[in-house]
N, C-alpha and C positions, 0 to 999 in steps of 0.2 A: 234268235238265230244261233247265239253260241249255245245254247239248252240241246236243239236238234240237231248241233253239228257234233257236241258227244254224245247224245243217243246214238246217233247212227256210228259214232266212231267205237263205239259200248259193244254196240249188236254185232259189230263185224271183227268183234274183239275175240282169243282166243283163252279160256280159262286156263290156269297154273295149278297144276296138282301138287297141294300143299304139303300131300303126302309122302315127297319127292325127299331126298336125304336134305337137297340145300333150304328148304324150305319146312322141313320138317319141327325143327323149332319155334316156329310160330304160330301153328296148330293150336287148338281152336281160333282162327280170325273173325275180328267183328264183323268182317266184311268180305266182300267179295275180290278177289287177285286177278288179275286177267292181261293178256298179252297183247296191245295194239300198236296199230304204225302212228309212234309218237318220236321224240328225240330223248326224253327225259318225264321220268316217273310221276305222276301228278293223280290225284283224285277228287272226284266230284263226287255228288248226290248228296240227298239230305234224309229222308228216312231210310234206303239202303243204300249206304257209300260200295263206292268202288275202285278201287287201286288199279289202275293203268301202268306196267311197265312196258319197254320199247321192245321191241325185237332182240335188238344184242341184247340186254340183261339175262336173257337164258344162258350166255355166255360169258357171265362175268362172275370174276372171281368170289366163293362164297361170303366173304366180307366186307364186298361191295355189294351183293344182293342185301344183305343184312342189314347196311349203313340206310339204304333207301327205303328198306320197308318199314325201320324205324320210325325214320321222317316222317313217311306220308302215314304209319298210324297215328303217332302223336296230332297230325292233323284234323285225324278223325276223332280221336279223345278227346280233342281239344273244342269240337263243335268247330272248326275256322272255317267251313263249306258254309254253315249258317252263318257266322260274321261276314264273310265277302258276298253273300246273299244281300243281306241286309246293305253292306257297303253299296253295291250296283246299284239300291233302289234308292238310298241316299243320291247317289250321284243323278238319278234319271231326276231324282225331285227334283234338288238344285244342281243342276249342270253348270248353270251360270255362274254359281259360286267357287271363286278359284282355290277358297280355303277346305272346301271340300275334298277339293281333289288331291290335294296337298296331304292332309288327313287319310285320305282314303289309302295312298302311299305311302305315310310314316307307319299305319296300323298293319298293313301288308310286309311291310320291314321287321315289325314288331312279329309278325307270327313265325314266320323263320325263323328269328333270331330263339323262341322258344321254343320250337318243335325242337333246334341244334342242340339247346340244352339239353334236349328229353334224349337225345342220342346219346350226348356224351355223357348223359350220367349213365346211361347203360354200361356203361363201362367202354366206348370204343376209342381205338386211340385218339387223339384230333390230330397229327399229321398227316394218319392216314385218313379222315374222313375229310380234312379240307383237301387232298391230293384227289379222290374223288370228285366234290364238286365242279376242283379248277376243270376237272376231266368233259365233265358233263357241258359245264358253261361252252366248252370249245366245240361241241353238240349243237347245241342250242338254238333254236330259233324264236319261237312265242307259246305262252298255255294260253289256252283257253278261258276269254271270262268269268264263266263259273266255274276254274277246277284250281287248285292250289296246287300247284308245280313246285316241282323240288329247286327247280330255279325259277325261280319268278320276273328275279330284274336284275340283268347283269350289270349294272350299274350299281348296286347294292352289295357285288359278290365279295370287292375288298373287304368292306366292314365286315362281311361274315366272315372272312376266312381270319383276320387278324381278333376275331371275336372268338372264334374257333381256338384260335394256338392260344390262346391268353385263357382258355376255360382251366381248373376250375377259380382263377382268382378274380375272374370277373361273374362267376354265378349268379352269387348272389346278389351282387348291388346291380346287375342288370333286370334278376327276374323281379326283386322289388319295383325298380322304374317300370316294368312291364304292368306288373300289377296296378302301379298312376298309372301309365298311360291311356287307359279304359275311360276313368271319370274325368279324366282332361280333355279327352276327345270329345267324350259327349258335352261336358260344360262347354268348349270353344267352340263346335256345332251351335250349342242352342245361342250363344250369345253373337256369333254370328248372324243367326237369321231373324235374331228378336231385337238387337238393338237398334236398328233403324223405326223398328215400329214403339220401344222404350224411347227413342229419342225424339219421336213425332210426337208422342204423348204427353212428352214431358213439357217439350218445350212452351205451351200457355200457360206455365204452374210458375207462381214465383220460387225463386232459390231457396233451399233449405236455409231457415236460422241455425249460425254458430254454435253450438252444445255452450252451456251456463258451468260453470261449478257451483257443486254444491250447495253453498257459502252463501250465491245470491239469487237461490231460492226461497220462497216461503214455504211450501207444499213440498216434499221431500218426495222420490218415487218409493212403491211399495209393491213389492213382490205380492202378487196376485197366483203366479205357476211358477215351479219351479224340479227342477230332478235333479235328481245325485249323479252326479259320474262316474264312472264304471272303472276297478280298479285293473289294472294288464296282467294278464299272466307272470309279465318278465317281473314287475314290480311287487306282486306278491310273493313271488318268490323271493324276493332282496327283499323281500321285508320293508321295505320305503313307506315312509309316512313323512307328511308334512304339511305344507299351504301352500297355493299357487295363489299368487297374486296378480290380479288383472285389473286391468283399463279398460273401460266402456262406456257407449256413448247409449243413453236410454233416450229415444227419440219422442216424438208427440204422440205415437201410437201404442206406447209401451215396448214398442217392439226392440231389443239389441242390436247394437251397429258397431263397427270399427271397434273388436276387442284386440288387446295390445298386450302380452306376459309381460310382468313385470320383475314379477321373480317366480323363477320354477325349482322343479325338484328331480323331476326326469322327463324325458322327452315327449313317452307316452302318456304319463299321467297328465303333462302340460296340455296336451293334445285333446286328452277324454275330458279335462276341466274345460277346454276353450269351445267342443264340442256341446257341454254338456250347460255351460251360461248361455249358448247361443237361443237354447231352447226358451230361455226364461221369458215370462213375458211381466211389467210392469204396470203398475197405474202410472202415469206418467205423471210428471213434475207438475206445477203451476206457477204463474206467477200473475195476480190478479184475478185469478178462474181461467188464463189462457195459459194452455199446456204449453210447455218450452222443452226443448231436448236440454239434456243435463250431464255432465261427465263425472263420471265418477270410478272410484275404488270397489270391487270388489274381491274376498278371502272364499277361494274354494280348499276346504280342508278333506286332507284323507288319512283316513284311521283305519288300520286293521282291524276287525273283529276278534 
């Protein structure tokens, strides 16, 4: 339903000659620009997007036409018409799951929040681009399920607008957390819908045995695989060398469990060492011929060439 209520709000839509002086700086568009009876600027489609402004916007001053077509490109560069695609079909799976929905909201937060960066490093003011918004928000009614509206949830609009006036000292440690925000959503997805059936599984298994030290084994474990970790650009640069020291737990299967830094050298390298034991796999311990998990020490070193 919401698919055919913007087609049909598409078709009866009026195109924007981009040709036009206030529009003429955005020449060539990846996409299509067009004029419908909406409240506030939003675009759908996934192989040919399409930018929607309202009626008034032919009437708005040219650095508020600017501020929105900003917005809703970055949306289209950003693929975010295929993530709230994908979101929808998340929620149809599990509807029932209230963490879903949750998610599907905080990631909706998240795309705003990055398209406003894409704006504001364009160079636009941000008192004049959050004095917009509040403008818009006072517009406002609802977008459409599949279209990404320049307001999407006014309930949301504080956080952007105090996100806004605090740019650029919040850029960067925002678009880093945007960058986690991706693989945490999908980790806390899957682990919501798989630990009921992890914890049905498990439960006829008796409890894992406590990890041994070293000391009261007989049969020591033995690197069978293992890779180098990868040195960081920032690090090669600074020239950094040294040894990360780690804690680990070599289970009955050989497999890595529970590593712990012990001492590091820089954040990244700590990171690409803890990344790069996880891979390792062991012959595992014994004691009697019956494999035991084991604790132990290991030295990942890194040397410049």
């Amino acid at each position: 339903m919401g698919f055919v209520w913007l087609y049909r709000l598409t078709r009866r839509s009026v195109p924007i000659d981009i040709t036009a002086e206030d529009w003429r700086w955005a020449a060539p568009l990846p996409c299509r620009l067009r004029v419908a009876p909406i409240q506030a600027p939003l675009v759908w489609g996934w192989f040919r997007p399409v930018i929607l402004f309202p009626g008034a916007a032919l009437d708005w001053a040219p650095d508020a036409k600017r501020f929105a077509l900003l917005h809703e490109l970055a949306h289209v560069k950003r693929r975010d018409n295929w993530t709230l695609l994908l979101t929808k079909l998340a929620q149809t799976v599990y509807w029932f799951h209230p963490l879903v929905w949750w998610l599907s909201a905080r990631l909706s937060d998240e795309q705003e929040l990055a398209c406003d960066d894409r704006v504001l490093a364009a160079g636009v003011s941000p008192p004049a681009y959050a004095e917009m918004l509040i403008g818009l928000a006072r517009k406002h009614t609802s977008v459409p399920a599949l279209a990404c509206g320049m307001i999407r949830r006014e309930s949301q609009l504080r956080s952007r607008v105090m996100h806004i006036l605090r740019f650029p000292s919040t850029a960067r440690p925002a678009r880093m957390a945007r960058l986690a925000f991706v693989p945490l959503v999908a980790s806390m997805l899957i682990a919501a819908v798989a630990f009921p059936i992890v914890a049905a599984r498990d439960s006829s298994q008796p409890p894992t045995a406590s990890p041994l030290p070293l000391a009261a084994v007989k049969r020591l474990p033995k690197v069978i695989y293992k890779i180098e970790p990868q040195y960081t650009k920032e690090a090669a640069r600074k020239k950094i060398q040294g040894m990360v020291l780690l804690t680990l737990t070599v289970d009955t299967d050989g497999i890595v469990k529970d590593i712990n830094i012990v001492r590091g050298i820089d954040a990244g390298l700590d990171r690409n060492a803890v990344a790069a034991v996880a891979q390792w796999r062991f012959q595992p311990a014994s004691q009697g011929n019956v494999p035991v998990p084991v604790r132990a020490h290991v030295e990942v070193h890194f040397r410049l060439k």
